[in-house]
MARSE-570589 format. One record per atom (N, C-alpha, C, O): atom name; x, y, z; residue in three letters. Coordinates in nm, 2 decimals. Example, Ala and Ser with C-alpha at 12.3 -4.5 7.8 and 13.67 -1.06 7.14 Angstrom:
<pt atom="N" c1="1.32" c2="-0.57" c3="0.78" rest="ALA"/>
<pt atom="CA" c1="1.23" c2="-0.45" c3="0.78" rest="ALA"/>
<pt atom="C" c1="1.32" c2="-0.33" c3="0.78" rest="ALA"/>
<pt atom="O" c1="1.42" c2="-0.33" c3="0.85" rest="ALA"/>
<pt atom="N" c1="1.28" c2="-0.22" c3="0.71" rest="SER"/>
<pt atom="CA" c1="1.37" c2="-0.11" c3="0.71" rest="SER"/>
<pt atom="C" c1="1.29" c2="0.00" c3="0.79" rest="SER"/>
<pt atom="O" c1="1.34" c2="0.11" c3="0.80" rest="SER"/>
END
This chain:
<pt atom="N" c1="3.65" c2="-6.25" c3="12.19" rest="UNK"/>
<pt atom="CA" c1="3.63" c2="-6.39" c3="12.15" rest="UNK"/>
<pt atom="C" c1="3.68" c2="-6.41" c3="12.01" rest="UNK"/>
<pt atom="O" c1="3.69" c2="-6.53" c3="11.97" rest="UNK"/>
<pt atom="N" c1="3.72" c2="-6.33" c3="11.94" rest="UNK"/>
<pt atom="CA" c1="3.81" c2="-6.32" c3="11.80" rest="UNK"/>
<pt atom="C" c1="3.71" c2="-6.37" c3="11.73" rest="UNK"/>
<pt atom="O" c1="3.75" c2="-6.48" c3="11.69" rest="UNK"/>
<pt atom="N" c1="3.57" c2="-6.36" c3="11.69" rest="UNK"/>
<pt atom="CA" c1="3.47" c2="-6.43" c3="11.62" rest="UNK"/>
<pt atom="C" c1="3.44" c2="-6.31" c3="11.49" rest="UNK"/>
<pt atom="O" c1="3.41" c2="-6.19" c3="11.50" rest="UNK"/>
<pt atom="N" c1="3.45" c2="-6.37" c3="11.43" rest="UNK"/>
<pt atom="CA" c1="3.43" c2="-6.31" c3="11.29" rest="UNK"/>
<pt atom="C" c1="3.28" c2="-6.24" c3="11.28" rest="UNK"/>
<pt atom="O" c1="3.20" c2="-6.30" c3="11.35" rest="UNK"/>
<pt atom="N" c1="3.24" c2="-6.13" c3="11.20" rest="UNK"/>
<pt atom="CA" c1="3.12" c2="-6.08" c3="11.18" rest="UNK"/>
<pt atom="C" c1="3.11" c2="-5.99" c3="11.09" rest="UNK"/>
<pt atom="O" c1="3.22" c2="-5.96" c3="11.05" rest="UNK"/>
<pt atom="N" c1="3.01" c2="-5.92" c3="11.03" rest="UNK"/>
<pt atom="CA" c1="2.98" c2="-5.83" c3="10.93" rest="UNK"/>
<pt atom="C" c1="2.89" c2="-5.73" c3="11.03" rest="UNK"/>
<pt atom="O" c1="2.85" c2="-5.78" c3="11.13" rest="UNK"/>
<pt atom="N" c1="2.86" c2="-5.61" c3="11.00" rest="UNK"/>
<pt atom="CA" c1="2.76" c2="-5.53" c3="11.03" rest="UNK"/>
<pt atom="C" c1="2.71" c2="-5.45" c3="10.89" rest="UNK"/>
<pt atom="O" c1="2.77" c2="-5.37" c3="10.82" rest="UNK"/>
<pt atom="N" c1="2.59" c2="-5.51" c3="10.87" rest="UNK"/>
<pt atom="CA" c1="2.54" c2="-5.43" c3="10.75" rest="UNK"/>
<pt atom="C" c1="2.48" c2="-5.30" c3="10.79" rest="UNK"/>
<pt atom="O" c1="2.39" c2="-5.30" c3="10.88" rest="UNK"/>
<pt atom="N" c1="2.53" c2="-5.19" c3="10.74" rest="UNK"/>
<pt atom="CA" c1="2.43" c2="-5.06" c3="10.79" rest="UNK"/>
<pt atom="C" c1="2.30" c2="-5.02" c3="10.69" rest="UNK"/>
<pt atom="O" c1="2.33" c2="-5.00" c3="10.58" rest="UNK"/>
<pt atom="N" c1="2.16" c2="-5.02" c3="10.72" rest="UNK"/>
<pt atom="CA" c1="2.05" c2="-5.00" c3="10.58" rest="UNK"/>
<pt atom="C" c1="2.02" c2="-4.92" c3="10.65" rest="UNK"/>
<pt atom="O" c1="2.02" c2="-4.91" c3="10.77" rest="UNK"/>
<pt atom="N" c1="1.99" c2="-4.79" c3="10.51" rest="UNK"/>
<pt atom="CA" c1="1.89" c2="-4.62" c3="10.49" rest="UNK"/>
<pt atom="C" c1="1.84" c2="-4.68" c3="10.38" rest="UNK"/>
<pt atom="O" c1="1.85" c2="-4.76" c3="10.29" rest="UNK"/>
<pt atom="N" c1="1.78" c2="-4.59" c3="10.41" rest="UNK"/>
<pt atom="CA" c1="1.65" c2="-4.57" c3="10.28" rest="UNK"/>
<pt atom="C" c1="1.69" c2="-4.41" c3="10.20" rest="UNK"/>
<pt atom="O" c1="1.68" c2="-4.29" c3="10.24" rest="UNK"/>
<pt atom="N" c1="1.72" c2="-4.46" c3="10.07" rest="UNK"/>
<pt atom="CA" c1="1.75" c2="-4.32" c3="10.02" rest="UNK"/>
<pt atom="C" c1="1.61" c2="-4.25" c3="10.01" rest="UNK"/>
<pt atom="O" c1="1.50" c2="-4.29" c3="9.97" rest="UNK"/>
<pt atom="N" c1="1.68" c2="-4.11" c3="10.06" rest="UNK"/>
<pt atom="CA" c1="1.54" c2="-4.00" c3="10.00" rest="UNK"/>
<pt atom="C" c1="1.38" c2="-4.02" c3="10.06" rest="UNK"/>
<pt atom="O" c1="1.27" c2="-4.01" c3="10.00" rest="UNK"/>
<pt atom="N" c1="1.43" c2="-4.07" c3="10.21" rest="UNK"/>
<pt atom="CA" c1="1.32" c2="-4.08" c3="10.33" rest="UNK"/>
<pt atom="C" c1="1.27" c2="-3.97" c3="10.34" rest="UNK"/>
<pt atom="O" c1="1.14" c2="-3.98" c3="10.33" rest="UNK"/>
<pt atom="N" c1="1.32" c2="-3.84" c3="10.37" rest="UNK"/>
<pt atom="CA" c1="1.27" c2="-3.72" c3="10.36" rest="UNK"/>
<pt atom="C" c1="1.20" c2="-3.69" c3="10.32" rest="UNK"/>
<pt atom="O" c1="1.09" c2="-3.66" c3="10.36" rest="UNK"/>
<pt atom="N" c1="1.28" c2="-3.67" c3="10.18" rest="UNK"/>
<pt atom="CA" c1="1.15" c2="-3.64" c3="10.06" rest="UNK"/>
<pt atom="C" c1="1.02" c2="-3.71" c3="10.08" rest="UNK"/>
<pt atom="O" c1="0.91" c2="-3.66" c3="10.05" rest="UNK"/>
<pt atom="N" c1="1.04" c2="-3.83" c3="10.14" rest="UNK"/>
<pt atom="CA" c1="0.92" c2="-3.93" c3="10.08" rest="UNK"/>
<pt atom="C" c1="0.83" c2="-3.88" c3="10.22" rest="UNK"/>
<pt atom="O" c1="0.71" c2="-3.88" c3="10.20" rest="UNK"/>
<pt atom="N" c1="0.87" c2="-3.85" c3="10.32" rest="UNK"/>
<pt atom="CA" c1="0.79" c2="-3.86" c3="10.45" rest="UNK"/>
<pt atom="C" c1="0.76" c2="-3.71" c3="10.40" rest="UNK"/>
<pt atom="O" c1="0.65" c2="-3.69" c3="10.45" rest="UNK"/>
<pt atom="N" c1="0.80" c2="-3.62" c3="10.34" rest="UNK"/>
<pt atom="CA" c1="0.73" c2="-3.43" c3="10.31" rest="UNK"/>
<pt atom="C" c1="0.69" c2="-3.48" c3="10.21" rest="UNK"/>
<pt atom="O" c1="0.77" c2="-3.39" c3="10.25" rest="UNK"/>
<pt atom="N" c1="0.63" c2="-3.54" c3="10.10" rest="UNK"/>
<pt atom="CA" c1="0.61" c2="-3.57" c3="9.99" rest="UNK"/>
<pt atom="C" c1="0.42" c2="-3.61" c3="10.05" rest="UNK"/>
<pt atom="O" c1="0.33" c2="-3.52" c3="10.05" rest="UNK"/>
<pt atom="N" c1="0.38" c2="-3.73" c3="10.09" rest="UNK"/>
<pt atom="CA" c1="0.33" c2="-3.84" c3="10.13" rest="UNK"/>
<pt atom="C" c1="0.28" c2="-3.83" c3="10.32" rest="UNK"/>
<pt atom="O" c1="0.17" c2="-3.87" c3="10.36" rest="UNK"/>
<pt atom="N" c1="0.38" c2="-3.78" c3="10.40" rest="UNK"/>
<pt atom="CA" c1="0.31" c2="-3.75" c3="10.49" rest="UNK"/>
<pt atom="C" c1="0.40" c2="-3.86" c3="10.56" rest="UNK"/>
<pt atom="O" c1="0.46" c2="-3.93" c3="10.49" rest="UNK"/>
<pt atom="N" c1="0.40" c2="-3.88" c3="10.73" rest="UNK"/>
<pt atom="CA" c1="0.49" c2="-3.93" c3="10.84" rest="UNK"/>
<pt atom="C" c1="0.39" c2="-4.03" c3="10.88" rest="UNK"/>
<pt atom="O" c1="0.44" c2="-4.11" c3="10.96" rest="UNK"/>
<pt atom="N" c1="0.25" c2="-4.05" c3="10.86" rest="UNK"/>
<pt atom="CA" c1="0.21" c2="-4.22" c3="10.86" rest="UNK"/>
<pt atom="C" c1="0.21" c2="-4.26" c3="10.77" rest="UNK"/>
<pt atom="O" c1="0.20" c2="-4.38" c3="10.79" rest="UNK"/>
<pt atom="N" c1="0.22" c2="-4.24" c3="10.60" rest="UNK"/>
<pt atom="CA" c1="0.31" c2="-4.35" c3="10.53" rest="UNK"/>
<pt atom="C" c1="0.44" c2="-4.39" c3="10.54" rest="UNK"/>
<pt atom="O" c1="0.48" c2="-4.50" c3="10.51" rest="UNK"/>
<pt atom="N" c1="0.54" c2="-4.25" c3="10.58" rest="UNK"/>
<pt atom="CA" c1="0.69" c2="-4.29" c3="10.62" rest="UNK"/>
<pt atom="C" c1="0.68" c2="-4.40" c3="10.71" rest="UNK"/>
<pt atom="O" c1="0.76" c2="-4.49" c3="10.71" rest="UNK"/>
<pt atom="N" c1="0.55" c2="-4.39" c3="10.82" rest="UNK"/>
<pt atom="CA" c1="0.58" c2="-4.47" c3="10.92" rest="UNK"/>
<pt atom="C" c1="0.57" c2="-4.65" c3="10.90" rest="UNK"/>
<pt atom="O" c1="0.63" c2="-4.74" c3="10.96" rest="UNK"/>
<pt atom="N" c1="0.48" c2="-4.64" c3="10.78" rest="UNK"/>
<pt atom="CA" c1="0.47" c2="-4.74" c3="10.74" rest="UNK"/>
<pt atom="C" c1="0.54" c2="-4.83" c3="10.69" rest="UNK"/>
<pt atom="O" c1="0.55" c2="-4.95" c3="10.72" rest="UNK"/>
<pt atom="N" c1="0.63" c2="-4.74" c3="10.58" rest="UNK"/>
<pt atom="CA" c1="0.75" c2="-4.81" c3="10.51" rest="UNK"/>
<pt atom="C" c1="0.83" c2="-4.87" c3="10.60" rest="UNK"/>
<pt atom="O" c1="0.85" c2="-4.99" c3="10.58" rest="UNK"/>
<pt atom="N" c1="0.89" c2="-4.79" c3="10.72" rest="UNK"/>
<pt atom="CA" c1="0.95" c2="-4.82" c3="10.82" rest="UNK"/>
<pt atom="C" c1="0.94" c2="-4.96" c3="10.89" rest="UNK"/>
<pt atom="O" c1="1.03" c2="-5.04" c3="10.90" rest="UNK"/>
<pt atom="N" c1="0.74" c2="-4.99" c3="10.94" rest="UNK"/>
<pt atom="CA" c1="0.71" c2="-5.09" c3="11.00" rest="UNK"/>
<pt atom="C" c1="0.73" c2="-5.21" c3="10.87" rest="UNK"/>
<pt atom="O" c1="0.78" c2="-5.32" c3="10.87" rest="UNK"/>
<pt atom="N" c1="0.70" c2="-5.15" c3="10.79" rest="UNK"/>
<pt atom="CA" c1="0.75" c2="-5.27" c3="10.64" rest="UNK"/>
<pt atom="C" c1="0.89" c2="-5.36" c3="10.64" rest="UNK"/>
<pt atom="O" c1="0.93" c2="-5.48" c3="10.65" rest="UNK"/>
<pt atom="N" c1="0.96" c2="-5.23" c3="10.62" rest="UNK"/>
<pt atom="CA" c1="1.10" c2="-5.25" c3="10.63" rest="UNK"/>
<pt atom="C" c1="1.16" c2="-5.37" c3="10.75" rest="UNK"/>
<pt atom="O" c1="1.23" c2="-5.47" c3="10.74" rest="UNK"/>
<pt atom="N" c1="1.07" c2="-5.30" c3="10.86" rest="UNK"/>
<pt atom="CA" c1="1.16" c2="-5.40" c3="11.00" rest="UNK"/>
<pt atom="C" c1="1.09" c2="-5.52" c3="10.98" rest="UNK"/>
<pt atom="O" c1="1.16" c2="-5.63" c3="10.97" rest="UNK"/>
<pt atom="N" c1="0.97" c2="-5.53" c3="10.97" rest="UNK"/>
<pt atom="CA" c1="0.94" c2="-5.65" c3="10.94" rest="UNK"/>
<pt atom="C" c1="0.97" c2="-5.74" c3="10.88" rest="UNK"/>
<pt atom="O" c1="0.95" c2="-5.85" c3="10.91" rest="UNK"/>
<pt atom="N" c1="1.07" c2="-5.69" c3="10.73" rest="UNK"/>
<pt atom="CA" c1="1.11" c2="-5.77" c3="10.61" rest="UNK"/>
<pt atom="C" c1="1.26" c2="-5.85" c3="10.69" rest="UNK"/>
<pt atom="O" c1="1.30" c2="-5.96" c3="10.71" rest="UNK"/>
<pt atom="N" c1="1.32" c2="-5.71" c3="10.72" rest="UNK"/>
<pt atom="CA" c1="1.43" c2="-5.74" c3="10.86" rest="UNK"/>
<pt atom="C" c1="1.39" c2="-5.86" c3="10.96" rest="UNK"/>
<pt atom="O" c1="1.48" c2="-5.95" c3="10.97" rest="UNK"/>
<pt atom="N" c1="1.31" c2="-5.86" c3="11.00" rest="UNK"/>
<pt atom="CA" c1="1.30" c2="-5.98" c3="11.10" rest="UNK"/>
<pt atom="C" c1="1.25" c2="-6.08" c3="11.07" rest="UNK"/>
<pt atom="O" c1="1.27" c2="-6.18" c3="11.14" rest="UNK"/>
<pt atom="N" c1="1.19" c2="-6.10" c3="10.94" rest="UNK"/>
<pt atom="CA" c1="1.16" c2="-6.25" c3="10.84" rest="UNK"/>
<pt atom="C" c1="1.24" c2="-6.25" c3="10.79" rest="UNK"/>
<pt atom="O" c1="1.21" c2="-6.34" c3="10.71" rest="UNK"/>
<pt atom="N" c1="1.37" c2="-6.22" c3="10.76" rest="UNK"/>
<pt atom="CA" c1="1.53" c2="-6.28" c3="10.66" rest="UNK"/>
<pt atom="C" c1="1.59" c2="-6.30" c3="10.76" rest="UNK"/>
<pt atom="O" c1="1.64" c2="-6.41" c3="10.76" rest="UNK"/>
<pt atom="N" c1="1.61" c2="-6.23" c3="10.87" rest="UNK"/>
<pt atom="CA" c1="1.73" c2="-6.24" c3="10.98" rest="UNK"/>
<pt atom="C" c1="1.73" c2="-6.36" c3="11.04" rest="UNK"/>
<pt atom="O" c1="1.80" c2="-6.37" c3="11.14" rest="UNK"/>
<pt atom="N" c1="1.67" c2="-6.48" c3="11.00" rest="UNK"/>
<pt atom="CA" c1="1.69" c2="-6.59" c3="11.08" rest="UNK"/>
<pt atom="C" c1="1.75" c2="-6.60" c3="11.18" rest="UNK"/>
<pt atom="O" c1="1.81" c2="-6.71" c3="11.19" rest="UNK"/>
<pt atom="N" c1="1.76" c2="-6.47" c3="11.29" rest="UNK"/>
<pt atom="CA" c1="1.81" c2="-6.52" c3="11.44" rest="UNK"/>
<pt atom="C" c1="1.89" c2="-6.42" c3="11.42" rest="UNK"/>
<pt atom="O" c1="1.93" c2="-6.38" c3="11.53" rest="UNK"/>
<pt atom="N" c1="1.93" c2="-6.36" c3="11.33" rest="UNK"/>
<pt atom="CA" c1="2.05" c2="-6.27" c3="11.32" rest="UNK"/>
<pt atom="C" c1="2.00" c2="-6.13" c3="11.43" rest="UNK"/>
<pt atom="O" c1="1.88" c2="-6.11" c3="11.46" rest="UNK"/>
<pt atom="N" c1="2.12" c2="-6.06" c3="11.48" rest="UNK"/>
<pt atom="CA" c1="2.10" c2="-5.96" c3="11.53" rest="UNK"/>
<pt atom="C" c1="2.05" c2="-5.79" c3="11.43" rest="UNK"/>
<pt atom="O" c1="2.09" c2="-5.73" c3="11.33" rest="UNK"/>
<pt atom="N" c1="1.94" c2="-5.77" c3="11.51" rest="UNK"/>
<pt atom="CA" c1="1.86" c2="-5.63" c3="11.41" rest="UNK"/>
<pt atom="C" c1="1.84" c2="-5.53" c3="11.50" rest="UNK"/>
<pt atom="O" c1="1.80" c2="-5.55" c3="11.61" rest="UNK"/>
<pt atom="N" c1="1.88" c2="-5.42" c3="11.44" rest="UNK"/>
<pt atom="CA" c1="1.87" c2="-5.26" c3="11.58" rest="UNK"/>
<pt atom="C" c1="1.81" c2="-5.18" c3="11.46" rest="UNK"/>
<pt atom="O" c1="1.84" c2="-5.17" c3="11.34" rest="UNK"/>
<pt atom="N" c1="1.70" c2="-5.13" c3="11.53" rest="UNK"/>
<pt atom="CA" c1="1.66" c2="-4.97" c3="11.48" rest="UNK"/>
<pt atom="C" c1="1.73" c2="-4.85" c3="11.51" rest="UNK"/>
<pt atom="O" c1="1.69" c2="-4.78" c3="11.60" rest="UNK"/>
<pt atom="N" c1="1.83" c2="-4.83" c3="11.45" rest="UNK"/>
<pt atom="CA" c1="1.92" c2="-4.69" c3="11.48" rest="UNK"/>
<pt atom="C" c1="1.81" c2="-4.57" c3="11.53" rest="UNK"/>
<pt atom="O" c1="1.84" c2="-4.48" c3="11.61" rest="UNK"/>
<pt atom="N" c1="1.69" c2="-4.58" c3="11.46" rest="UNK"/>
<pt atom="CA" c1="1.61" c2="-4.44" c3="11.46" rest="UNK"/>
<pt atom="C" c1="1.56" c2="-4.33" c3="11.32" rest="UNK"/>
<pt atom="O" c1="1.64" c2="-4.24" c3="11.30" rest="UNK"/>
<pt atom="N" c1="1.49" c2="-4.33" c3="11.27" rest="UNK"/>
<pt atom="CA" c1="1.40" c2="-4.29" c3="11.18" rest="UNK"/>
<pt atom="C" c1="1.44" c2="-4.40" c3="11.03" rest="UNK"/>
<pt atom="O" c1="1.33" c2="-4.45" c3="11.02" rest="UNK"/>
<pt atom="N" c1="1.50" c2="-4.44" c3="10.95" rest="UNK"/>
<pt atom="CA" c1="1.49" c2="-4.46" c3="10.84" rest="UNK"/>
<pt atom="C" c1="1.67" c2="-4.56" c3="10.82" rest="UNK"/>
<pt atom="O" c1="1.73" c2="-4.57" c3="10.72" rest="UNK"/>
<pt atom="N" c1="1.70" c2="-4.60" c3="10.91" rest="UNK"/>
<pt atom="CA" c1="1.83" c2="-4.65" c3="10.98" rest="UNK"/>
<pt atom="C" c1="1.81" c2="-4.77" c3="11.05" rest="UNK"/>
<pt atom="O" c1="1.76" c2="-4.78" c3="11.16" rest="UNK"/>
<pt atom="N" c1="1.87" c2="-4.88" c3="10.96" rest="UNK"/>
<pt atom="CA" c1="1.90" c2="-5.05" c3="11.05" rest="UNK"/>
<pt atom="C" c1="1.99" c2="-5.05" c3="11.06" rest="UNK"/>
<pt atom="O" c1="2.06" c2="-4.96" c3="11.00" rest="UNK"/>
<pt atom="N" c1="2.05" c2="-5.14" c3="11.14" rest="UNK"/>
<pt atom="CA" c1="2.17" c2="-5.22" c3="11.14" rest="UNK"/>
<pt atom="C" c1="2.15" c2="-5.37" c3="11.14" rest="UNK"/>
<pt atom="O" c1="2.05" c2="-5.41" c3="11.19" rest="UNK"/>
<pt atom="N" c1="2.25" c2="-5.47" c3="11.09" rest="UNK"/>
<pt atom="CA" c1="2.22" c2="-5.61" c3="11.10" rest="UNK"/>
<pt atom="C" c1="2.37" c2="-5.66" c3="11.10" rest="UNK"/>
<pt atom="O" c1="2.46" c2="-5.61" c3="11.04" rest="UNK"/>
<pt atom="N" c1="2.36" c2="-5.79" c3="11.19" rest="UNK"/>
<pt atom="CA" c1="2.53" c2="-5.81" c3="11.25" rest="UNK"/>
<pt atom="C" c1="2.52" c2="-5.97" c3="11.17" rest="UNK"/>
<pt atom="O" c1="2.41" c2="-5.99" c3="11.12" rest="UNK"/>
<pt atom="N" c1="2.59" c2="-6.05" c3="11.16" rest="UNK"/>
<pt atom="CA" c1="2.58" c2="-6.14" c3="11.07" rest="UNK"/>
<pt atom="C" c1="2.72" c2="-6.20" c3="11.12" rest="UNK"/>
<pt atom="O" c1="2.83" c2="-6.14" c3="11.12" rest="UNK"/>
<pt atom="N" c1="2.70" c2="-6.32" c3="11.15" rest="UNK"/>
<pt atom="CA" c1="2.81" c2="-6.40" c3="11.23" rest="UNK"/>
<pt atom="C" c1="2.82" c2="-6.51" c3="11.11" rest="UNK"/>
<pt atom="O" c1="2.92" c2="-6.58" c3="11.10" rest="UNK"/>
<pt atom="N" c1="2.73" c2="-6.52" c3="11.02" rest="UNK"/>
<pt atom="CA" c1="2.77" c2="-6.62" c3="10.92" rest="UNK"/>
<pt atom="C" c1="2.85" c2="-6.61" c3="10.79" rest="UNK"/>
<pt atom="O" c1="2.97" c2="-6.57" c3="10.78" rest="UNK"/>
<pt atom="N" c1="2.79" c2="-6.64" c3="10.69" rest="UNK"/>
<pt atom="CA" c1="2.87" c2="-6.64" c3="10.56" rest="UNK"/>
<pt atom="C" c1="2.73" c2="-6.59" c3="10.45" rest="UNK"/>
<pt atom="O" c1="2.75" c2="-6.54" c3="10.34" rest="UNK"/>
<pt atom="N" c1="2.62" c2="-6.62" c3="10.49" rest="UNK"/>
<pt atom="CA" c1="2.51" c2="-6.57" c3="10.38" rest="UNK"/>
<pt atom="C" c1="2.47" c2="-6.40" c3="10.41" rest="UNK"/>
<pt atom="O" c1="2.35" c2="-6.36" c3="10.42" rest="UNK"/>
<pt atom="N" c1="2.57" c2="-6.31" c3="10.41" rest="UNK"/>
<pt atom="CA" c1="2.53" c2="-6.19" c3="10.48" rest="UNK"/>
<pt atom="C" c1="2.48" c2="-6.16" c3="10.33" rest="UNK"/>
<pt atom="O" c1="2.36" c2="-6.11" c3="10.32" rest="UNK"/>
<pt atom="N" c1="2.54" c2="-6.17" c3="10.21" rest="UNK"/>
<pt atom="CA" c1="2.59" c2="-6.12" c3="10.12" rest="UNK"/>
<pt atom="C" c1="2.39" c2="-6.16" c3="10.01" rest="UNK"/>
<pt atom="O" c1="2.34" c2="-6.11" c3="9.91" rest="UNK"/>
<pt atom="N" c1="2.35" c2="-6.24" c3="10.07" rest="UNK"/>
<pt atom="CA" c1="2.27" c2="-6.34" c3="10.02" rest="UNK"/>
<pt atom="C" c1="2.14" c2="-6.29" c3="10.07" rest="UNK"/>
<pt atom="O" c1="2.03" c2="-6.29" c3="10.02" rest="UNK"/>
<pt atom="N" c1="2.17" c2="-6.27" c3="10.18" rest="UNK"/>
<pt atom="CA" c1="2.01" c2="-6.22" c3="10.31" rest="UNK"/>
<pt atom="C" c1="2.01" c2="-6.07" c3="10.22" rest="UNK"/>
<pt atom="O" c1="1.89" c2="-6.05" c3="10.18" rest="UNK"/>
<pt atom="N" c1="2.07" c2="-6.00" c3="10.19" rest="UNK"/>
<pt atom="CA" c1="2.05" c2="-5.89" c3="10.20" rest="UNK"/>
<pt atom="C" c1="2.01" c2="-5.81" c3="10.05" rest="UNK"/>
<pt atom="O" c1="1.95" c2="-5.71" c3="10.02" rest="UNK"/>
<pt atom="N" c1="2.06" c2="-5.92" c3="9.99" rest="UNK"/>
<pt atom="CA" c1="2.02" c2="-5.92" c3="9.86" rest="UNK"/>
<pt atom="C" c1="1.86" c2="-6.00" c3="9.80" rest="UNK"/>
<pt atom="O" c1="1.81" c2="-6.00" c3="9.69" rest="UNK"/>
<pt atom="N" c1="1.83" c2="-6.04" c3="9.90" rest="UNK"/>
<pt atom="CA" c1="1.71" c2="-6.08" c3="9.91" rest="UNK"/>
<pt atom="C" c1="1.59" c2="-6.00" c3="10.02" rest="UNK"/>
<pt atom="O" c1="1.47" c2="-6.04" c3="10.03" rest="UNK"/>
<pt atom="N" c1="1.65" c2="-5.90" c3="10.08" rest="UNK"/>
<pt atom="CA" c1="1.58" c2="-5.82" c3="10.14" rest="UNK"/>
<pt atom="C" c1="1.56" c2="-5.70" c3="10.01" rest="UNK"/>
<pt atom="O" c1="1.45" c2="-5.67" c3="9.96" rest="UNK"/>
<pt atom="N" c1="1.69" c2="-5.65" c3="9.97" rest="UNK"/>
<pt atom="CA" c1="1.64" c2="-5.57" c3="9.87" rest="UNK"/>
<pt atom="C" c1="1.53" c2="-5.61" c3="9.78" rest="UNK"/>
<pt atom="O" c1="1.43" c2="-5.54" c3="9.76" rest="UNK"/>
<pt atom="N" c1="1.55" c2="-5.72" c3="9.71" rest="UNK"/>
<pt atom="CA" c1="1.46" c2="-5.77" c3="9.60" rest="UNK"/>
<pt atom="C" c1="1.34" c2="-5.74" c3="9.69" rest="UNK"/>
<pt atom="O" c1="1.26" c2="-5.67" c3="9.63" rest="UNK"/>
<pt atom="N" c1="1.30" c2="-5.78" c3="9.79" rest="UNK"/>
<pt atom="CA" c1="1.18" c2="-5.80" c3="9.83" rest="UNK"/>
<pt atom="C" c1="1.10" c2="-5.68" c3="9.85" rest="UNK"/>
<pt atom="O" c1="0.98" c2="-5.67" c3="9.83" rest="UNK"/>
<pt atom="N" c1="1.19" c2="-5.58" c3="9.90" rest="UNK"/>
<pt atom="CA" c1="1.16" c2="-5.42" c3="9.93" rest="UNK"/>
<pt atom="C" c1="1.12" c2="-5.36" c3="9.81" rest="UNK"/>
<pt atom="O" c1="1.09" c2="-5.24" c3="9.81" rest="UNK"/>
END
């Protein structure tokens, strides 16, 4: 369909550490944090859980740059 898009890839640096550190129900937590923050910015946009500490987000618009920068702040 020749339609323009971005795919943003998000990790969380130094998950490891934090989940051996703190324990795998606070990692788990962060995680449920995280997607959640993901699914209140994404206004419709497309969100996958790659699998432990790994998003992806696809962005057909032009505010990729704007959402995401607003996810971090929030994080």
């Amino acid at each position: 369909q020749q339609i323009e898009f971005r795919i943003a890839y998000l990790d969380l640096d130094h998950f490891k550490a934090f989940n051996d550190f703190y324990g795998y129900s606070r990692g788990d937590s962060v995680i449920l944090l995280l997607a959640t923050l993901l699914q209140t910015e994404s206004r419709g946009r497309f969100i996958a859980h790659i699998g432990g500490d790994d998003f992806v987000m696809v962005f057909l618009d032009d505010e990729w740059e704007l959402c995401l920068r607003r996810v971090q702040q929030l994080f």
